[in-house]
VONU-423362 format. One record per atom (N, C-alpha, C): residue number from 1; y, z, x; residue in one letter; atom name. Coordinates in nm, 2 decimals. Atoms other than C-alpha are relative to their C-alpha. Example, Ala and Ser with C-alpha at 12.3 -4.5 7.8 and 13.67 -1.06 7.14 Angstrom:
<pts>
(1,(-0.12,0.00,0.09),'A','N')
(1,(-0.45,0.78,1.23),'A','CA')
(1,(0.12,0.00,0.09),'A','C')
(2,(-0.11,0.00,-0.09),'S','N')
(2,(-0.11,0.71,1.37),'S','CA')
(2,(0.11,0.08,-0.08),'S','C')
</pts>
This chain:
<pts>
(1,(-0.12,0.00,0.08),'X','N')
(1,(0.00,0.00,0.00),'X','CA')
(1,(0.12,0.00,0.09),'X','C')
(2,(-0.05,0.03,-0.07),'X','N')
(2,(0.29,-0.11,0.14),'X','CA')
(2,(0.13,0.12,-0.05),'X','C')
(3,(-0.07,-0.06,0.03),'X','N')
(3,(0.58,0.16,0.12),'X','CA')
(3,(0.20,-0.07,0.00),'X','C')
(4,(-0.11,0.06,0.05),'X','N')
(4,(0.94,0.02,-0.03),'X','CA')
(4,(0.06,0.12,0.04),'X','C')
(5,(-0.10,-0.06,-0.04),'X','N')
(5,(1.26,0.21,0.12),'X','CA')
(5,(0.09,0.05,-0.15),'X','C')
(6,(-0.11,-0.06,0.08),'X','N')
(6,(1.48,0.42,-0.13),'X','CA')
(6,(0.13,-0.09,0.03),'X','C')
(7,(-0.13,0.07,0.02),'X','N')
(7,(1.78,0.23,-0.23),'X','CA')
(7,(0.12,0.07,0.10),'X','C')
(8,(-0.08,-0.05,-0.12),'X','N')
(8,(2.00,0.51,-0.03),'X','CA')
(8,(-0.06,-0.03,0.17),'X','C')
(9,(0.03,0.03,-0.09),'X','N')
(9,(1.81,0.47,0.24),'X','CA')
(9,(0.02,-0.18,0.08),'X','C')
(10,(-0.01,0.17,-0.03),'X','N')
(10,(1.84,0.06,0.26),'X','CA')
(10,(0.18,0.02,0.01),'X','C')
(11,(-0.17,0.01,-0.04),'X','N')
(11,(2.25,0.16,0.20),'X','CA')
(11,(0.02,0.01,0.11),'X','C')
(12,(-0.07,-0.06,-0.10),'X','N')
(12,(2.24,0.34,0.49),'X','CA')
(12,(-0.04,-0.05,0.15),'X','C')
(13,(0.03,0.05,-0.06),'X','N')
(13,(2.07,0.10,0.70),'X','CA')
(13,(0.10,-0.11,0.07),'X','C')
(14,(-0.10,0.08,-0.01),'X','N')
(14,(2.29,-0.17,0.62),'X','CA')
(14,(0.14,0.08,0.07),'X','C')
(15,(-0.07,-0.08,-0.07),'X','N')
(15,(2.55,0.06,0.69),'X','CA')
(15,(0.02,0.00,0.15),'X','C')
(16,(0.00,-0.03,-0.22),'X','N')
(16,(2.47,0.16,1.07),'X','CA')
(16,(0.01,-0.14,0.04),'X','C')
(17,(0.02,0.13,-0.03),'X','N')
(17,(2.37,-0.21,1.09),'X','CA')
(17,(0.15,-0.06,0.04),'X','C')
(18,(-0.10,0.02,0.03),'X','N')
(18,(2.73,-0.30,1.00),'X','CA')
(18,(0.12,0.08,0.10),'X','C')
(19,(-0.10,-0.11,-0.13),'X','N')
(19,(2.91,-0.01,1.24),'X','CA')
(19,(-0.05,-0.05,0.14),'X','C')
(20,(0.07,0.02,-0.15),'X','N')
(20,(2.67,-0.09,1.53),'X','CA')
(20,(-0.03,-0.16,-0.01),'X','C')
(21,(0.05,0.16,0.01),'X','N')
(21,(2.62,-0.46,1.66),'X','CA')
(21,(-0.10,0.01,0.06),'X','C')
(22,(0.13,0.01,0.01),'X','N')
(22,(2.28,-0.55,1.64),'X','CA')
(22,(-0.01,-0.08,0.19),'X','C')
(23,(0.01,0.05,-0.16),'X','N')
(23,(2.17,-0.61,2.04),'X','CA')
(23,(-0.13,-0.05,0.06),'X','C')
(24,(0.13,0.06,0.01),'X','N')
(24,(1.84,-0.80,2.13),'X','CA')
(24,(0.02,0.01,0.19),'X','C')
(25,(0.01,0.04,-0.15),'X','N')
(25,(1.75,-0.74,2.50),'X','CA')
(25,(-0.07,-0.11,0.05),'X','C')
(26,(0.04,0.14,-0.03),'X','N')
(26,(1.53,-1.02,2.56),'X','CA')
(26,(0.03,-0.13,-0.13),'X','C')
(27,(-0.04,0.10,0.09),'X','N')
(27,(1.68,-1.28,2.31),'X','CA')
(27,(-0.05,-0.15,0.04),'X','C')
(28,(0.06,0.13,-0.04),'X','N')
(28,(1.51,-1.60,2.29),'X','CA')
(28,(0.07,-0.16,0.02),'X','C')
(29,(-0.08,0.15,-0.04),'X','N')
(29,(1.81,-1.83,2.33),'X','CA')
(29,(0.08,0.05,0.11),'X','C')
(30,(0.00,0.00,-0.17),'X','N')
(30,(1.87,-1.92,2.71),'X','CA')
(30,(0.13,-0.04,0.02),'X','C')
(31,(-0.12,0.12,0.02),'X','N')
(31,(2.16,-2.14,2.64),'X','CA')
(31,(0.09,-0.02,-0.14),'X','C')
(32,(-0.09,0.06,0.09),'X','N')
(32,(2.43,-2.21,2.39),'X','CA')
(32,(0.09,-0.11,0.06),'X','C')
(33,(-0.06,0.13,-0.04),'X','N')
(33,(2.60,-2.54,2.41),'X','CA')
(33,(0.07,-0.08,-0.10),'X','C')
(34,(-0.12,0.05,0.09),'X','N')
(34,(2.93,-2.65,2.22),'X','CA')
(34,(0.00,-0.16,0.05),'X','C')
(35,(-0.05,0.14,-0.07),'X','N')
(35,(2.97,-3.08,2.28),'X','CA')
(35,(0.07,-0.06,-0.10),'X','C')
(36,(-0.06,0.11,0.10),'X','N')
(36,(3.28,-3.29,2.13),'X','CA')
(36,(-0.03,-0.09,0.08),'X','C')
(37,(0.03,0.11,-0.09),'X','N')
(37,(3.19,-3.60,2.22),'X','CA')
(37,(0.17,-0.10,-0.06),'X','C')
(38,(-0.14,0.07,0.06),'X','N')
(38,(3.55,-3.79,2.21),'X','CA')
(38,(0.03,-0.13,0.08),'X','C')
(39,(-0.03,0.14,-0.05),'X','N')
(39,(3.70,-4.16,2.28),'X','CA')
(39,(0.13,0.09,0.08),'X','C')
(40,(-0.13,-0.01,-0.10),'X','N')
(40,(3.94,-4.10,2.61),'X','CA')
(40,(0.12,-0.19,-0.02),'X','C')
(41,(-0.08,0.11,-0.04),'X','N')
(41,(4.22,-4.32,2.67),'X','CA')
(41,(-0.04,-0.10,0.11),'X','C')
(42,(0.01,0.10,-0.09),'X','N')
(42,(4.18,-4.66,2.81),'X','CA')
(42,(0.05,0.00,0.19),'X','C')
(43,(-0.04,0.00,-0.12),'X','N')
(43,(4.36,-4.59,3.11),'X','CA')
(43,(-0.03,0.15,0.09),'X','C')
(44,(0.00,-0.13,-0.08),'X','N')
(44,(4.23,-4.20,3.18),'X','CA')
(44,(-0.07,-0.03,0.11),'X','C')
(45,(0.11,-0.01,-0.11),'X','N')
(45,(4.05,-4.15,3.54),'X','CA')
(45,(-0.07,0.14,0.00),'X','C')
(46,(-0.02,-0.16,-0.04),'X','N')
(46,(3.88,-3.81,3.55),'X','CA')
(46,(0.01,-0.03,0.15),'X','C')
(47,(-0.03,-0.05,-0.13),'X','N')
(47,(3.88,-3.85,3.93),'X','CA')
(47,(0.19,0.00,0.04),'X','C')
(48,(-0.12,-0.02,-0.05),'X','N')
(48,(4.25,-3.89,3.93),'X','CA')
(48,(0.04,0.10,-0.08),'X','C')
(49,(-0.09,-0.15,0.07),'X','N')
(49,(4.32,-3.58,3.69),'X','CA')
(49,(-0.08,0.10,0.05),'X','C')
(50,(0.07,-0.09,-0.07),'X','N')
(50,(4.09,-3.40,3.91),'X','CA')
(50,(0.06,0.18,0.01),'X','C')
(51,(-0.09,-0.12,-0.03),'X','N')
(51,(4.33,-3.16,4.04),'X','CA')
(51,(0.06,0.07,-0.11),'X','C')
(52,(-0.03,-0.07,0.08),'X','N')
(52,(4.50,-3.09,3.76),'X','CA')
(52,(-0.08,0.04,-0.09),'X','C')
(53,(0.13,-0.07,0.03),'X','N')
(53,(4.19,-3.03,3.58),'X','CA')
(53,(-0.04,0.17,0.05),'X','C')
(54,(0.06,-0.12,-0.11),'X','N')
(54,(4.11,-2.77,3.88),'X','CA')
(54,(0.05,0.10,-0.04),'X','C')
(55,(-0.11,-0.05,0.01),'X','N')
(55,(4.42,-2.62,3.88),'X','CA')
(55,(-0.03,0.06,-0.18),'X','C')
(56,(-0.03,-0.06,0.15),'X','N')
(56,(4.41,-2.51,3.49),'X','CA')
(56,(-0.11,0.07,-0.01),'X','C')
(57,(0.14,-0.08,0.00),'X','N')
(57,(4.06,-2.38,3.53),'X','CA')
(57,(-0.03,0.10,0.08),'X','C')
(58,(0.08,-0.10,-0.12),'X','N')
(58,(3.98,-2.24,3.87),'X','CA')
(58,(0.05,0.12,-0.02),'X','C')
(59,(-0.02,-0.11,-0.05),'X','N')
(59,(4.15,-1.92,3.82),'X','CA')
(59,(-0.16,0.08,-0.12),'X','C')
(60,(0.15,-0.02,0.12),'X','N')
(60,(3.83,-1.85,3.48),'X','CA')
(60,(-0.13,-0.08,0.07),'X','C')
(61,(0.17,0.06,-0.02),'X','N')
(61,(3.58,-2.07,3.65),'X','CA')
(61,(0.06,-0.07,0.12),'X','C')
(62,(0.06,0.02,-0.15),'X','N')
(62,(3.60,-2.07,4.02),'X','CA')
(62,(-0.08,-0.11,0.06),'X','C')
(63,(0.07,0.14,-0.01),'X','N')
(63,(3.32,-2.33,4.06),'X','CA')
(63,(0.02,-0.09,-0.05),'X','C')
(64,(-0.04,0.16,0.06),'X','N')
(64,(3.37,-2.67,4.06),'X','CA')
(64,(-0.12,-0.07,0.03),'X','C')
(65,(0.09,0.09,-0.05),'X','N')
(65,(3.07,-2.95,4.08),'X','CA')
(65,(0.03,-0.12,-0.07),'X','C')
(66,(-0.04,0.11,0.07),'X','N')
(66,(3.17,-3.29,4.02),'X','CA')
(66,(-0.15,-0.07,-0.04),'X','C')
(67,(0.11,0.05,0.02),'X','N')
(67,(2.84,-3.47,3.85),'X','CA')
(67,(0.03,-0.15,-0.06),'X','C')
(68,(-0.07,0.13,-0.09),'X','N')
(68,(2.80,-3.81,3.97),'X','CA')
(68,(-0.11,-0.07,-0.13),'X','C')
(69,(0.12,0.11,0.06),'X','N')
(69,(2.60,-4.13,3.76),'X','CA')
(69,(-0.04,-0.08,0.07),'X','C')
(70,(0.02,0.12,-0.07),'X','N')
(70,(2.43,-4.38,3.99),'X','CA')
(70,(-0.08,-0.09,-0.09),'X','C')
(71,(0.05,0.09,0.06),'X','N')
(71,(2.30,-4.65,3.86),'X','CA')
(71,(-0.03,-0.18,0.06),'X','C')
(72,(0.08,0.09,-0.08),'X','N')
(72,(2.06,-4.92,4.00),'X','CA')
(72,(-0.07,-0.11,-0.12),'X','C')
(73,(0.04,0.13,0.05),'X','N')
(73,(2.01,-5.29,3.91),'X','CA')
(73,(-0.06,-0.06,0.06),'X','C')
(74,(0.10,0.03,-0.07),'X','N')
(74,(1.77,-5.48,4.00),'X','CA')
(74,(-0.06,-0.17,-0.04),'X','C')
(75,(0.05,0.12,0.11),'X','N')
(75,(1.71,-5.89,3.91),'X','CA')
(75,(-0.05,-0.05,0.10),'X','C')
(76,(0.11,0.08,-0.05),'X','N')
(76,(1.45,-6.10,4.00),'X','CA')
(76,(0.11,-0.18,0.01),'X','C')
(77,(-0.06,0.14,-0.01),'X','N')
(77,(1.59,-6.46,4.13),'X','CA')
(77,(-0.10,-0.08,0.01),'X','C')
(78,(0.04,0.10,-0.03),'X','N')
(78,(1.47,-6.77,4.10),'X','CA')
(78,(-0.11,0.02,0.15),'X','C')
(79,(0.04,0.05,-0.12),'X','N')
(79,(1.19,-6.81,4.38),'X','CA')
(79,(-0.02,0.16,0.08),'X','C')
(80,(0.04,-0.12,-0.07),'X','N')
(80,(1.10,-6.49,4.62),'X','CA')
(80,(0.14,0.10,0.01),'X','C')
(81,(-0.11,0.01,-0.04),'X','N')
(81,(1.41,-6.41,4.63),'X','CA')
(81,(0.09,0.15,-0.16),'X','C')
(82,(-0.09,-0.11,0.16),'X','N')
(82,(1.62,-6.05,4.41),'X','CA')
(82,(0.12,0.02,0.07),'X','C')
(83,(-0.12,-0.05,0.02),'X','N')
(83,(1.96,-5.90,4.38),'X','CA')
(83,(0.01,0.11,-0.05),'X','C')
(84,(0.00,-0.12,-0.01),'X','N')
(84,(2.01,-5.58,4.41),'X','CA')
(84,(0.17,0.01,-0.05),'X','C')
(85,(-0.16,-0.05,0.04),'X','N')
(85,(2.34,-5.37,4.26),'X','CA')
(85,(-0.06,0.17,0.00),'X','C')
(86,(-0.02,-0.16,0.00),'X','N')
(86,(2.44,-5.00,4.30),'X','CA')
(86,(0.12,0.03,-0.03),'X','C')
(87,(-0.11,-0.03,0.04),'X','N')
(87,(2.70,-4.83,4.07),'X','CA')
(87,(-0.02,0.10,-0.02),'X','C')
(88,(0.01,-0.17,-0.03),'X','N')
(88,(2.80,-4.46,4.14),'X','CA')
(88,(0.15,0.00,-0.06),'X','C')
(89,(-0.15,-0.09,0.05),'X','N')
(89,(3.10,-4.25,3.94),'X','CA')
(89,(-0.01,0.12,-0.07),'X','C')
(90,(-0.02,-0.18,0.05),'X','N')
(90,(3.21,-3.94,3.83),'X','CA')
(90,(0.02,-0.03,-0.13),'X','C')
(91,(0.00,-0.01,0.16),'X','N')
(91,(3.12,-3.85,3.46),'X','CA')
(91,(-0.01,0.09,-0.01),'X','C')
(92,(-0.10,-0.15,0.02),'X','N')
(92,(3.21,-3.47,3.48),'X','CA')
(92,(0.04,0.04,0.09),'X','C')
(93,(-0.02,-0.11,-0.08),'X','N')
(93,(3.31,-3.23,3.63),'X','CA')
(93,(0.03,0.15,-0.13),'X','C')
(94,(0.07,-0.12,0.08),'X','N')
(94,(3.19,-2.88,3.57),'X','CA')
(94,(0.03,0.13,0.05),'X','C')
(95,(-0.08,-0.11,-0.02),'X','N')
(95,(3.35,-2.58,3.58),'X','CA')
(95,(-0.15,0.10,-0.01),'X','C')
(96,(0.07,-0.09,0.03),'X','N')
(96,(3.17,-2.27,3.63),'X','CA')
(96,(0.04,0.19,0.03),'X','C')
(97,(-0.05,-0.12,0.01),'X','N')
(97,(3.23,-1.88,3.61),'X','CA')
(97,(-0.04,0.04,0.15),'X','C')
(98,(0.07,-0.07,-0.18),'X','N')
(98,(3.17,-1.65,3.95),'X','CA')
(98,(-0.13,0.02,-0.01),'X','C')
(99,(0.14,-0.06,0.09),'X','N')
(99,(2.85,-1.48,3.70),'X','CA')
(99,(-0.10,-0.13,0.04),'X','C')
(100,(0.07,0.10,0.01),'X','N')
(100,(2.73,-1.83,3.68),'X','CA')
(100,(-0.04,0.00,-0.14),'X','C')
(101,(0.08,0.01,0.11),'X','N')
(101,(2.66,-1.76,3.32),'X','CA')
(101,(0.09,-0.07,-0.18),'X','C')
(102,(-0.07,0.05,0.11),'X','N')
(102,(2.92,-1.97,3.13),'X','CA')
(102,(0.06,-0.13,0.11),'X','C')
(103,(-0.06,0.12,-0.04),'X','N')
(103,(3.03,-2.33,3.21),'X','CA')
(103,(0.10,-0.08,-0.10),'X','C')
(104,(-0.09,0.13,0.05),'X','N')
(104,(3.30,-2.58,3.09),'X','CA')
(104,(0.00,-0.16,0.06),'X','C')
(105,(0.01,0.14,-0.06),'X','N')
(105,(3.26,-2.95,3.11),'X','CA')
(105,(0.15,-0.13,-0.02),'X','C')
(106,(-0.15,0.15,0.08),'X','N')
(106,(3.55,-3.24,3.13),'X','CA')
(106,(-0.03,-0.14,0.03),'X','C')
(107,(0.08,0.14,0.00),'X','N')
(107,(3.32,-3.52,3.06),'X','CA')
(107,(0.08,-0.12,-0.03),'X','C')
(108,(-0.06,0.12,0.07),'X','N')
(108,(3.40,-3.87,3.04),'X','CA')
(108,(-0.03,-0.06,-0.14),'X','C')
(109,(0.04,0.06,0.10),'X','N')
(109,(3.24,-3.90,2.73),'X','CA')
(109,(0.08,0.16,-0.13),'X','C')
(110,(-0.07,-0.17,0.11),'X','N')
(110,(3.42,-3.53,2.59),'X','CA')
(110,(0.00,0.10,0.07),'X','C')
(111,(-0.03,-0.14,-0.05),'X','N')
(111,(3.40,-3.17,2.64),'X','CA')
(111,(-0.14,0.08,-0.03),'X','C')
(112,(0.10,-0.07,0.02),'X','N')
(112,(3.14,-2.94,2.68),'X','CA')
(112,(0.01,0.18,0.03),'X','C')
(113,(0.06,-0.16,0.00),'X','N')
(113,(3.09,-2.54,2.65),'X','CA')
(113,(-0.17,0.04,0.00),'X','C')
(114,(0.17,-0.10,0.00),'X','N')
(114,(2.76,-2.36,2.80),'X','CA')
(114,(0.02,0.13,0.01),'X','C')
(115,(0.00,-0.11,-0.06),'X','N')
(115,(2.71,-2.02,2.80),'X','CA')
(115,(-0.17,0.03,0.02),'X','C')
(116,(0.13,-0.05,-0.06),'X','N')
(116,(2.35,-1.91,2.96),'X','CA')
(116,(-0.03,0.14,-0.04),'X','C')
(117,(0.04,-0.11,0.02),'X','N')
(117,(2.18,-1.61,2.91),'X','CA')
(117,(0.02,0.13,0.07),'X','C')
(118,(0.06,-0.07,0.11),'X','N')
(118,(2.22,-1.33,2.79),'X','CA')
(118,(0.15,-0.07,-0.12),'X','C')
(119,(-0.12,0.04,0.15),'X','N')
(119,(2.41,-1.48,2.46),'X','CA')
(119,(-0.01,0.09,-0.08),'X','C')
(120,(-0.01,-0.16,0.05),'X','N')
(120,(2.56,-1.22,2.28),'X','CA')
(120,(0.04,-0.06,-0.17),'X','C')
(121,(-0.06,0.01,0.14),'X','N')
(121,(2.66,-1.43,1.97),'X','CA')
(121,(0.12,-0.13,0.02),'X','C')
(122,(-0.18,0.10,-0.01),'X','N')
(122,(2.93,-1.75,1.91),'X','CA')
(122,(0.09,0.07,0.00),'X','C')
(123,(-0.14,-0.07,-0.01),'X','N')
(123,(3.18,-1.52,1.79),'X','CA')
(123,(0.06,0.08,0.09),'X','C')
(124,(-0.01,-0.01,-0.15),'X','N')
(124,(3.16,-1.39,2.12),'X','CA')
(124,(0.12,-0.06,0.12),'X','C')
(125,(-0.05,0.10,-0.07),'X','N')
(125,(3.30,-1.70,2.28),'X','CA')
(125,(0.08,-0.10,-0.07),'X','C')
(126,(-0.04,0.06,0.05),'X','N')
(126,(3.47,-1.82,2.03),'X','CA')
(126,(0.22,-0.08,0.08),'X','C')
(127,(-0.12,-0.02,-0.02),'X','N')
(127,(3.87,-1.78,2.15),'X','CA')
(127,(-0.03,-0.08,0.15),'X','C')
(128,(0.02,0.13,-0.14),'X','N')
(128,(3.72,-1.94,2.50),'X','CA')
(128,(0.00,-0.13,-0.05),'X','C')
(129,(0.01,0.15,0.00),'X','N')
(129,(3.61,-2.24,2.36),'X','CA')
(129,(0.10,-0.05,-0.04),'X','C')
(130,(-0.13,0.05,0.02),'X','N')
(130,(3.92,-2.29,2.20),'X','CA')
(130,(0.11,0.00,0.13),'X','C')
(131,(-0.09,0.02,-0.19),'X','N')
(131,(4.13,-2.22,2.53),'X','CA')
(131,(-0.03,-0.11,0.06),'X','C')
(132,(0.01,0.13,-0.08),'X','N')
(132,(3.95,-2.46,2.72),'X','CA')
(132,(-0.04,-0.15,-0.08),'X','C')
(133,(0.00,0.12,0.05),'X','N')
(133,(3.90,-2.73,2.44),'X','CA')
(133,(0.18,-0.08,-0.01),'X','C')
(134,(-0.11,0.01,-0.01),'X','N')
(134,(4.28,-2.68,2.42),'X','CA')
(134,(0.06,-0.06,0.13),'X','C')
(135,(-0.03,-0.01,-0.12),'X','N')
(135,(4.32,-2.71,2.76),'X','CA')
(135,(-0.01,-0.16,0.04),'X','C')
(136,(0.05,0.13,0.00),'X','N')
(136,(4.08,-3.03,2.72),'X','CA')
(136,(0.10,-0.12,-0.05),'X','C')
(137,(-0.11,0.08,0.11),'X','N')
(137,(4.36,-3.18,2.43),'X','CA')
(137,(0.13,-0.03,0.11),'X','C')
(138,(-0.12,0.01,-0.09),'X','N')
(138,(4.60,-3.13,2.68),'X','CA')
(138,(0.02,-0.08,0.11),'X','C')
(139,(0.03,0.07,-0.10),'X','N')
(139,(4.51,-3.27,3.01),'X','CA')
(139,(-0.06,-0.14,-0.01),'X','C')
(140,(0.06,0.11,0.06),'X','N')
(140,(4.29,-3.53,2.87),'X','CA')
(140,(0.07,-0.10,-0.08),'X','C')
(141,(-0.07,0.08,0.10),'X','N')
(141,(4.49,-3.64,2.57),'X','CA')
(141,(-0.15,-0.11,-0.07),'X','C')
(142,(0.06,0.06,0.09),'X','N')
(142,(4.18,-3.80,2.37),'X','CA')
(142,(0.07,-0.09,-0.12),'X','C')
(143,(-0.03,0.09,0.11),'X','N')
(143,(4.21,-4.07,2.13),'X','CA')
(143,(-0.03,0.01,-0.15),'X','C')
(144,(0.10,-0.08,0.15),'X','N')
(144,(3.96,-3.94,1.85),'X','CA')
(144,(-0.14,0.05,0.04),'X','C')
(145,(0.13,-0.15,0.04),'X','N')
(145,(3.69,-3.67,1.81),'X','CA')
(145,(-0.10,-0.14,-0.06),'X','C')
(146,(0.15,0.06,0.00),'X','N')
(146,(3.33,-3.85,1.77),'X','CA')
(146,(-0.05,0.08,-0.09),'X','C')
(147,(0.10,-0.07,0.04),'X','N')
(147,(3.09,-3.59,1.70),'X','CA')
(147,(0.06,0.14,0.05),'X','C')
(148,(-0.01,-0.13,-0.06),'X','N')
(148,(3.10,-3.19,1.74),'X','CA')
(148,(-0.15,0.01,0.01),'X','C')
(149,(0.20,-0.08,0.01),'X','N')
(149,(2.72,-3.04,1.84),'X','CA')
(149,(0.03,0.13,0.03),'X','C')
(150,(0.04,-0.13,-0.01),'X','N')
(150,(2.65,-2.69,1.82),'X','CA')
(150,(-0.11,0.00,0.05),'X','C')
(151,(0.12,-0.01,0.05),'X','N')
(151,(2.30,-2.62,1.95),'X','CA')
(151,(-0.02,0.11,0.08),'X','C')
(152,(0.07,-0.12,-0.07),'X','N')
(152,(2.10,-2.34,2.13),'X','CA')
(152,(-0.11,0.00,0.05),'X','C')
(153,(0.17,0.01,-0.08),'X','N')
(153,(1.78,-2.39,2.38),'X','CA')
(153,(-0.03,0.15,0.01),'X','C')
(154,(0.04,-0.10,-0.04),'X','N')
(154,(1.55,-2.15,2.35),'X','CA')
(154,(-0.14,0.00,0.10),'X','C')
(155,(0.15,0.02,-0.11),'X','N')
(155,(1.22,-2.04,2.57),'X','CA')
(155,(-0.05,-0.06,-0.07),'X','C')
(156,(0.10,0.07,0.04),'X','N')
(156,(1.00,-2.27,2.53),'X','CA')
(156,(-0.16,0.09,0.01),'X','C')
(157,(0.15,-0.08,0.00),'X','N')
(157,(0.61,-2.10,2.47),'X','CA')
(157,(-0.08,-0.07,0.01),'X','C')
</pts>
């Protein structure tokens, strides 16, 4: 027989529940990950707004890694004979905390927010992501918002 809680008792649960924030020491999400994916202007470079990029961030996120795309082509010619191509460029740069446990991205394709584990909650990080999406509106200057994604990787089992 399964024992049902007194109605005071369930108040008083909710209750503490409500006073105290609920805290999961091993929480099964590793990662949270904000992405607008937005149209830049025709003429932005991120490597020429580099700096000022840096500059607006480094004093919150210290690390910088620029993350490069190469890209290899490869065509068969006529006869024994190919043509080779190699195309390398900067499609972020990635801010990172001292912790290491929260990043910001200023993609060529948008903006990105990670925070790693331990995730305490969005509304947590909420007033960040705004700062540095802000920050993003600003330096960047976008054209139009695409997509937003929310998602959350958890352990995999």
């Amino acid at each position: 027989m399964v024992s049902v809680p007194q109605t005071l008792e369930i108040e008083s649960v909710v209750s503490q529940m409500s006073e105290e924030r609920l805290h999961l020491e091993n929480t099964p999400i590793i990662e949270a990950i904000v992405d607008i994916d937005c149209e830049l202007p025709l003429d932005f470079e991120l490597e020429a707004s580099e700096s000022a990029i840096r500059a607006a961030l480094e004093d919150a996120y210290p690390n910088m890694q620029p993350q490069i795309v190469q890209e290899f082509q490869v065509s068969q010619l006529p006869g024994p004979q190919s043509e080779g191509r190699i195309r390398q460029e900067l499609s972020a740069l990635r801010f990172q905390k001292a912790d290491g446990k929260q990043l910001v991205q200023f993609r060529t394709g948008g903006f990105s927010f990670n925070r790693l584990a331990l995730y305490e909650g969005l509304d947590n990080y909420l007033l960040e992501i705004r700062r540095t999406w802000e920050l993003f509106l600003e330096l960047v200057e976008p054209v139009q918002m695409h997509k937003l994604g929310i998602r959350w990787q958890n352990i995999g089992f």
